[in-house]
N, C-alpha and C positions, 0 to 999 in steps of 0.2 A: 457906172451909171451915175452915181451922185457926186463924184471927181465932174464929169462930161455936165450935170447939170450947172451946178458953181462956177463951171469953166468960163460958162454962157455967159453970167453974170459980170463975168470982170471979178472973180474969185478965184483964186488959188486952190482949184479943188484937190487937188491932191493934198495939201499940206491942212485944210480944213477938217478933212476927213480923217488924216494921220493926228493933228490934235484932239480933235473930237475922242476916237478909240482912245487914245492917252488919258485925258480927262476923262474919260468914264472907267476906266480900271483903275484913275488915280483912285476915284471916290469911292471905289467899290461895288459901283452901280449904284441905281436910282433907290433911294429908301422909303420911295412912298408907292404902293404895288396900284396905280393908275394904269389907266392902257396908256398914256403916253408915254412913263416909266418903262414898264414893259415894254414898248417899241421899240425907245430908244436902247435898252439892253439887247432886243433882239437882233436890232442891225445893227451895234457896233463893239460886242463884245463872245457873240458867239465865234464861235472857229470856223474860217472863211473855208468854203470847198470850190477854191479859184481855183481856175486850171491855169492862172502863172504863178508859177512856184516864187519867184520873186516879189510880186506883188503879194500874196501870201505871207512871207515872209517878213516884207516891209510893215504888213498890219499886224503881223503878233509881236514884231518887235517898239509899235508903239506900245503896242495893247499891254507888254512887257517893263518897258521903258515907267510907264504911267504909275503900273503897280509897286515896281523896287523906287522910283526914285522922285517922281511928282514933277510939277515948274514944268509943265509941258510947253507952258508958251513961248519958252525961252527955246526949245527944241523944233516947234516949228512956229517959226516965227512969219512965212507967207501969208500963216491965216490968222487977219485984224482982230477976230471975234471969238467969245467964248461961248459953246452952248449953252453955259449953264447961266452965259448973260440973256439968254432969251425964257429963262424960265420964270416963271413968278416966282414972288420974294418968299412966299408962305415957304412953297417945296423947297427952295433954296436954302432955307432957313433947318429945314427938316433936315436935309441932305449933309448941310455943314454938322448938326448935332449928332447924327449916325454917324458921320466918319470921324467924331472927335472922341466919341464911345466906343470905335475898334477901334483907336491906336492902342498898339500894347504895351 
């Protein structure tokens, strides 16, 4: 559904979508508990119950990808944008400080 929305657009929705998941298990999810945090963790880091085993697989192997290794944008490179370029700087700022406090 939101691959088919971007579509519309003259977006790359698949590859949007597959960075997206990557970037949000790079960061480990949102660290500020907002509903847009919350949102955004609910639809794109829960465990998909598609009924194409493939596509399922394509999104845990971003959601995978993001967590072991980071530089998602180098991996899908069709989608121009980063989610976390549309966030305000405050949370953004939040987000970079939590994931630099759980590297180990």
């Amino acid at each position: 559904m939101g691959e088919d929305l971007l579509n519309k657009f003259g977006i790359n929705g698949k590859d949007c979508i597959m960075r997206t998941i990557c970037e949000m298990a790079e960061s480990r999810g949102l660290p500020f508990n907002g509903l847009l945090g919350k949102a955004f963790e609910t639809l794109f880091l829960m465990d998909y119950g598609l009924t194409s085993t493939e596509r399922l697989y394509e999104y845990i192997s971003a959601r995978t990808y993001g967590e072991n290794n980071g530089n998602c944008a180098s991996v899908y490179t069709g989608c121009p944008f980063s989610i976390f370029n549309l966030l305000p700087e405050d949370d953004l700022a939040a987000l970079q400080s939590n994931h630099l406090n759980n590297i180990p």
